[in-house]
C-alpha positions in Angstrom: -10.8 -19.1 12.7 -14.7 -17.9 13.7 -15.9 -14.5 12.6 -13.9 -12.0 15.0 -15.9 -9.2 16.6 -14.0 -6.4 18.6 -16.4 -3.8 20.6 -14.9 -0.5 21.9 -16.2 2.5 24.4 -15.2 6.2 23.4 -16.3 9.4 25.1 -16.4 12.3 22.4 -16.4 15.4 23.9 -19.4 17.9 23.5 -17.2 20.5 21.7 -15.7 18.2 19.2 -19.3 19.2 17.2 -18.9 20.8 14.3 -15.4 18.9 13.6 -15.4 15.7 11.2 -13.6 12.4 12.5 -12.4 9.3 11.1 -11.5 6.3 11.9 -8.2 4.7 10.4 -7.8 0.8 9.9 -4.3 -0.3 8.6 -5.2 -4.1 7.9 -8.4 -6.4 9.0 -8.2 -9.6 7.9 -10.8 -10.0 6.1 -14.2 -8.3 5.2 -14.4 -6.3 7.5 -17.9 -4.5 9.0 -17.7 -1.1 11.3 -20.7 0.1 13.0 -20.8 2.9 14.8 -23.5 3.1 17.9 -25.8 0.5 15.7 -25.5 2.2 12.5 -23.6 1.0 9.5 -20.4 2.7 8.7 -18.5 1.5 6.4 -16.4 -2.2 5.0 -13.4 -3.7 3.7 -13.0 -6.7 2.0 -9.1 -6.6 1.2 -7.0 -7.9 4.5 -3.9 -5.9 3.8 -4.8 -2.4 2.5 -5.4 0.5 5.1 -9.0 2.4 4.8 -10.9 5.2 6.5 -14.1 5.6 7.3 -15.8 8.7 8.1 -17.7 8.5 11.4 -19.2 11.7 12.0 -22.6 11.5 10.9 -23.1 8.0 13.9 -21.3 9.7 16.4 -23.1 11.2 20.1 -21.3 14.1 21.0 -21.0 14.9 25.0 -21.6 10.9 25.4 -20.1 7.8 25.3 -19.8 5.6 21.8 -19.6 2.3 20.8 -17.4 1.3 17.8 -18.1 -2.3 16.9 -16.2 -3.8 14.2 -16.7 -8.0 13.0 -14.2 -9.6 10.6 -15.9 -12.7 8.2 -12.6 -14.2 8.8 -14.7 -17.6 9.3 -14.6 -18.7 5.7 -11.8 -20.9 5.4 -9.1 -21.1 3.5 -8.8 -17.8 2.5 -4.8 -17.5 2.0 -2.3 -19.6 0.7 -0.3 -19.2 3.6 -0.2 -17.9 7.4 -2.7 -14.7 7.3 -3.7 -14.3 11.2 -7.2 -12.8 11.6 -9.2 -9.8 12.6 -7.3 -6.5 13.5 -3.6 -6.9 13.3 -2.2 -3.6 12.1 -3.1 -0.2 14.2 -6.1 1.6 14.2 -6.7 5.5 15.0 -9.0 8.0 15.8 -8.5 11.2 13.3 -10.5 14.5 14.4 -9.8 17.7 12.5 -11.8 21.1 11.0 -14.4 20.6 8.5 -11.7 22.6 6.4 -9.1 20.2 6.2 -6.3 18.2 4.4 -7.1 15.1 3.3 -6.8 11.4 4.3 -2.8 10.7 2.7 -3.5 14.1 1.4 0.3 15.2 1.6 2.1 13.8 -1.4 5.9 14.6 -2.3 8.1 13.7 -4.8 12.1 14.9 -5.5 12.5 15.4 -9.3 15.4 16.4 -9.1 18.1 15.7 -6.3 21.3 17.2 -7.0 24.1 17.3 -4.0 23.8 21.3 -4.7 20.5 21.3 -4.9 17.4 19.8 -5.0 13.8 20.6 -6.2 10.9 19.1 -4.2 7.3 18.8 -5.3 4.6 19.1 -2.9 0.7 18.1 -3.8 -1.7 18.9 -1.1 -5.3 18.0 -1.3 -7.5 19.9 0.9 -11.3 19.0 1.5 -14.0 21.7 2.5 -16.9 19.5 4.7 -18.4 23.2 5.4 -21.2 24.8 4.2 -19.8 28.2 2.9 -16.9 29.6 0.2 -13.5 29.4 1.7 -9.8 31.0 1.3 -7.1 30.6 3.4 -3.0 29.8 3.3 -1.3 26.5 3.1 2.1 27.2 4.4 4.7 24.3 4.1 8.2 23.9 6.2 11.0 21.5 4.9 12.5 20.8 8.3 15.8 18.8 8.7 16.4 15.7 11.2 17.1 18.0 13.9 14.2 19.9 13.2 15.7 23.2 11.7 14.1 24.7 8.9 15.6 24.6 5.7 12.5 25.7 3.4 9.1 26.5 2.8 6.5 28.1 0.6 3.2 29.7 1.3 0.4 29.2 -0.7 -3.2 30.8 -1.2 -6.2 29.2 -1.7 -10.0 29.4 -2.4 -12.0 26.4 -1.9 -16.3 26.2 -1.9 -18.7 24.3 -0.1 -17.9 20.5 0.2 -15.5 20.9 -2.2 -11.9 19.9 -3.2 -8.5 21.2 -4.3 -5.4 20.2 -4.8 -2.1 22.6 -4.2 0.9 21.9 -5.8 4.2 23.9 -4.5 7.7 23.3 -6.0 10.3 24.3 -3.0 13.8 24.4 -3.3 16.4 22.8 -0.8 20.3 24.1 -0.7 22.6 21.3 -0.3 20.4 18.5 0.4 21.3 15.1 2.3 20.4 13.1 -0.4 18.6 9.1 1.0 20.7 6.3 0.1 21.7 2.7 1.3 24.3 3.7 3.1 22.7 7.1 4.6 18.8 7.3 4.6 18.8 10.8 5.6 14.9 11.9 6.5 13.2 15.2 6.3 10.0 16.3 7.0 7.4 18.4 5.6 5.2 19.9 7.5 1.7 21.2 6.2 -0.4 24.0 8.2 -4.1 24.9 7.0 -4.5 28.8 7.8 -8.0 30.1 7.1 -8.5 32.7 9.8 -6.3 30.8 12.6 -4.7 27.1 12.3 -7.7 24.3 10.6 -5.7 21.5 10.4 -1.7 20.7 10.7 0.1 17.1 9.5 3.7 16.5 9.1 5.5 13.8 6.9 8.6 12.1 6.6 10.6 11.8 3.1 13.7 11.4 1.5 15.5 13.4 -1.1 16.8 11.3 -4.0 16.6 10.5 -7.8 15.8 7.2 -9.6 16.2 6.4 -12.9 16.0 3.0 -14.9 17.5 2.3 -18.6 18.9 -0.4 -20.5 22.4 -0.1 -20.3 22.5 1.3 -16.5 19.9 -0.2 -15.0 18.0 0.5 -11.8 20.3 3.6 -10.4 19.9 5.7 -7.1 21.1 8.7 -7.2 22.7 8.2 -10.7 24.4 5.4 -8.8 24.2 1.7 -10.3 22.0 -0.5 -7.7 21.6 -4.1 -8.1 18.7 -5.3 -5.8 19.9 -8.1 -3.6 17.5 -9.6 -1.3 14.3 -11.5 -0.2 10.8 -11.7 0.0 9.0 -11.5 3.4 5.4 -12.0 4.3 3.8 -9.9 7.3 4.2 -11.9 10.3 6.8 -11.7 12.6 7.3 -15.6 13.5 6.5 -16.5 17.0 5.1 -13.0 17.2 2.3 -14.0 15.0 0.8 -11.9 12.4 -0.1 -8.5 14.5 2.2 -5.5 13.6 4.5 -4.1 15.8 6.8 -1.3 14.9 10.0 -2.7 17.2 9.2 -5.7 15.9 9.3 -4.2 11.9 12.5 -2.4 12.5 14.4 -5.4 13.9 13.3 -7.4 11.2 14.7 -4.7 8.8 17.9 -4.4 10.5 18.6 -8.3 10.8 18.0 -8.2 6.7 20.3 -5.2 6.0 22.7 -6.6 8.7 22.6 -9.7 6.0 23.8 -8.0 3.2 20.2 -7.4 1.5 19.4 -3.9 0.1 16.1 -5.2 -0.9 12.8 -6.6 0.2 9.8 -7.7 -1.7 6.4 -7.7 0.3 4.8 -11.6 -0.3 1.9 -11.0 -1.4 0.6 -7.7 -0.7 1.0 -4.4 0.3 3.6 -3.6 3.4 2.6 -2.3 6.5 3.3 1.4 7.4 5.7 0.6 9.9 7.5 -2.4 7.8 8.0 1.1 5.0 9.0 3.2 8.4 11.8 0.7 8.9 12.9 0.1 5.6 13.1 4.2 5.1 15.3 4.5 8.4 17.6 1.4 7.9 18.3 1.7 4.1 16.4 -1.0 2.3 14.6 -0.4 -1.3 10.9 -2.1 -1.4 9.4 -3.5 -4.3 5.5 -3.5 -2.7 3.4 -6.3 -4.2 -0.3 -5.9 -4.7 -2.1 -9.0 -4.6 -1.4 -12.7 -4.9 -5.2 -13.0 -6.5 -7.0 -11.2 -9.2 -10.5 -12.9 -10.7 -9.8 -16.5 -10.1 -9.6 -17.8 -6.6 -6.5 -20.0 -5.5 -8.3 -20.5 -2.1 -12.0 -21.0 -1.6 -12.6 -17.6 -0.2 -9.6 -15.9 -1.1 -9.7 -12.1 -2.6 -10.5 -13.1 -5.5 -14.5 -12.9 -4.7 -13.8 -8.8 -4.3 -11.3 -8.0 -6.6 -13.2 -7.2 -9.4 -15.5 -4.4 -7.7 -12.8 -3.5 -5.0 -9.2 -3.6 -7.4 -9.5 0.1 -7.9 -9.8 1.9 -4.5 -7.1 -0.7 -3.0 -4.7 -0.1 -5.7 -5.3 3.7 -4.9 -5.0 2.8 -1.2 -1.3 1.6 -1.6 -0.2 4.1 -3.7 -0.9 6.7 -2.0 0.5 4.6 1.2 3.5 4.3 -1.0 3.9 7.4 -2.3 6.5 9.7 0.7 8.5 6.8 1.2 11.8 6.6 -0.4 12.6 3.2 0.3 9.6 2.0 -2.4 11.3 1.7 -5.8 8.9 -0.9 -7.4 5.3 -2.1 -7.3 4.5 -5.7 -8.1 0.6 -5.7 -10.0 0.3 -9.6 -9.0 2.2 -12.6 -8.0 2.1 -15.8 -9.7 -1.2 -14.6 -11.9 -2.9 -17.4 -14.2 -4.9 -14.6 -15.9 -1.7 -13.5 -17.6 -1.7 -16.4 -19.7 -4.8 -15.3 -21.2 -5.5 -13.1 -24.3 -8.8 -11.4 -22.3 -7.7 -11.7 -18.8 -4.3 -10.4 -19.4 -5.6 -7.1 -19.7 -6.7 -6.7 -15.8 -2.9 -6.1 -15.8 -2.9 -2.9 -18.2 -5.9 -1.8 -15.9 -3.8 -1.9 -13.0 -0.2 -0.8 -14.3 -2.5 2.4 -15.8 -4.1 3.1 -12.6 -0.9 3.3 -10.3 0.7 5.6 -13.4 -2.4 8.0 -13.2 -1.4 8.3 -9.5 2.5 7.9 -9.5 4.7 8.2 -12.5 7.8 8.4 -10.4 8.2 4.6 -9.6 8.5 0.9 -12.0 6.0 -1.5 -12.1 6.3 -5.4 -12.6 4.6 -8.7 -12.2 5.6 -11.7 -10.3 4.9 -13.5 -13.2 5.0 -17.7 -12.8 5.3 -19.0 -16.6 3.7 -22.5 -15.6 1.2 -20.8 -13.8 0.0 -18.8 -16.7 -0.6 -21.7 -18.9 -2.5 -23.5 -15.9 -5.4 -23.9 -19.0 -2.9 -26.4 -21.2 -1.1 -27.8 -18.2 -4.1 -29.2 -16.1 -5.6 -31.0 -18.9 -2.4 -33.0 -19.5 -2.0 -32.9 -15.7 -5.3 -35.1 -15.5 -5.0 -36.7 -18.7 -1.4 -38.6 -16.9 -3.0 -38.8 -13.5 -6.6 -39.2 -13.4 -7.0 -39.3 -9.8 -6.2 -35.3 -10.1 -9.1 -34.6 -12.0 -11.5 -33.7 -9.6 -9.1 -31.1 -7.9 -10.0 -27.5 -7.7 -7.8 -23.9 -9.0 -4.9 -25.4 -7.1 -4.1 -28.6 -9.4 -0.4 -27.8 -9.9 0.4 -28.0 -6.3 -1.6 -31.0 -5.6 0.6 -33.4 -8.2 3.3 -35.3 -7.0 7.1 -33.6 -7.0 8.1 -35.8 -9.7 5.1 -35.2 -12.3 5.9 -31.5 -11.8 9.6 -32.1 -12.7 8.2 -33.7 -15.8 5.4 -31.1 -16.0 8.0 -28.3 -16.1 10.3 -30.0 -18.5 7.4 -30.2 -20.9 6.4 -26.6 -20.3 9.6 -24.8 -20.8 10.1 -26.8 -24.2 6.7 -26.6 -25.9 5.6 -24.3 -28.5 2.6 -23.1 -26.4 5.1 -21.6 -23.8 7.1 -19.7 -26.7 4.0 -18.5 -28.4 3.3 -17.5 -24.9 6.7 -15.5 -24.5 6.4 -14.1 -27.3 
């Protein structure tokens, strides 16, 4: 595929001044460039986290606007498998007060979840874009599937200029609906900004339950033994290609659970917010995987060029994602990662596992790890030492060798000392 450029005309209304507007991009693949009536806005590198940027400063109020976005999708290969190109996943236009709460500022979890009762945590980060001290309310309303009001809590605050704050509310809910498997029962919080009269309103969907993981019970839901059965999907849609369409997510969730599954993994990278809609609504746990690279390439212009300046703020990306749905039980740090077969670039793993922790301690975190893989450093020597027209081949050696020297190759690996001092 060539570079992908996609222009679009806005009017912005003359008394949308004074308010601050972003734009939203759920996935561009890849490195993607916005500019905003000429002027430089913003990038992305990663194809399949979501980023905002904030477009207020470029933008001509009482006149038309041009949004020009170009993804350097021209650089091939750049995935190991099909990836589409340029804008696949939605995109949208957020306007709101210069008091306001934040992009994914809403962030619950449900320590406990009884069936009398159930305690549920609220975190909302508010952001003051003003010039001027600030105080105000942040009332939030637990509201039921049919829309009836079973809680809330009002909270004040006092913010100052261009500042930040974060308010934490712990509201409790008589006789929950707890989300399971077999009845993923959804509320929905709803968050309303009061300074004066209404700044900003946003409402969420979650789900009420408990999960716990120990050695002799395993994974359990709702105190309830769980034993994940099911399969890994990528992010296309067959025939439909790789643009996201929420129908399209939901039928794909329902076929699985209609199946038998209980479980999906995302292959390799984070899951679209309507793929985590329709595992919420149909019952299916997600363990959401974070990358398939980290420093060393397995395509020529695969992620692996970015990940080392960029790791950080997509990891916080698909956390915070992450963080309302119940269906997401587990994050995958990597799949198939040579760098964990190395004593120094092993620890890019501890770097990650810590980050998601400092953001969510309320979910389990794994690698993808493949054992030949991560002794790529002993196996391609040998590999080109037995077949020495191999030895000019690039990061990919181990897929390039015939099916019956990887039989042999595999043999060798899971029986050699270098593999148990490896394990162990």
């Amino acid at each position: 595929a060539e570079n992908l450029e996609y222009t679009k005309t806005f009017f912005v209304p003359k008394e949308d001044q004074g308010k601050v507007i972003y734009l939203e991009f759920e996935g561009v693949m890849q490195y993607a460039f916005v500019w905003v009536n000429g002027g430089f806005a913003g990038q992305h590198p990663y194809a399949y986290s979501n980023f905002y940027v904030n477009i207020t400063d470029f933008l001509r109020f009482g006149e038309v606007n041009t949004v020009k976005v170009i993804a350097k999708n021209g650089a091939q290969p750049n995935s190991r498998w099909y990836s589409g190109g340029g804008i696949y996943r939605n995109v949208k236009i957020i306007k709101g007060e210069p008091l306001h709460i934040s992009m994914d500022g809403v962030m619950i979890s449900t320590p406990i979840a009884e069936s009398d009762r159930a305690v549920v945590e609220v975190r909302t980060k508010i952001e003051n874009e003003n010039l001027g001290f600030r105080c105000g309310w942040l009332k939030t309303v637990i509201r039921d599937e049919d829309g009836a009001e079973v809680a809330k809590e009002r909270t004040k605050f006092h913010i100052f200029s261009e500042g930040t704050l974060t308010v934490q509310q712990r509201i409790y809910v008589k006789n929950p609906k707890l989300w399971n498997l077999d009845a993923p029962y959804l509320y929905t919080c709803e968050s309303i900004l009061e300074s004066e009269e209404i700044r900003d309103k946003t409402a969420v969907s979650f789900g009420i339950r408990s999960l716990t993981l120990d050695p002799e019970r395993g994974l359990q839901l709702n105190r309830r033994t769980v034993k994940l059965k099911g399969g890994c999907i990528h992010h296309d849609n067959g025939m439909l290609g790789a643009a996201t369409f929420e129908d399209a997510e939901l039928r794909r969730a329902m076929l699985h659970k209609q199946a038998g599954y209980n479980a999906l993994r995302s292959a390799h990278y984070p899951m679209s917010k309507a793929m985590l809609d329709a595992c919420d609504r149909t019952g299916l746990l997600v363990m959401d995987e974070f990358t398939d690279v980290w420093t060393s390439c397995k395509c020529d212009f695969d992620y692996g060029f970015s990940f080392a300046e960029w790791w950080e703020r997509d990891v916080e990306q698909m956390v915070y994602k992450d963080y309302n749905h119940p269906c997401v039980v587990l994050y995958s740090i990597g799949n198939e990662i040579p760098e964990a077969g190395s004593p120094t670039d092993a620890s890019w793993g501890r770097k990650i596992a810590e980050k998601i922790r400092s953001i969510d301690k309320t979910r389990y975190i794994t690698n993808a790890l493949n054992l030949p893989g991560a002794i790529l450093d002993v196996v391609v020597p040998m590999m080109r030492a037995q077949k020495p027209e191999s030895a000019g081949a690039k990061s990919g050696e181990i897929n390039q060798v015939s099916k019956d020297m990887q039989q042999d190759m595999r043999s060798w690996i899971l029986n050699s000392d270098i593999m148990q001092e490896r394990i162990e």
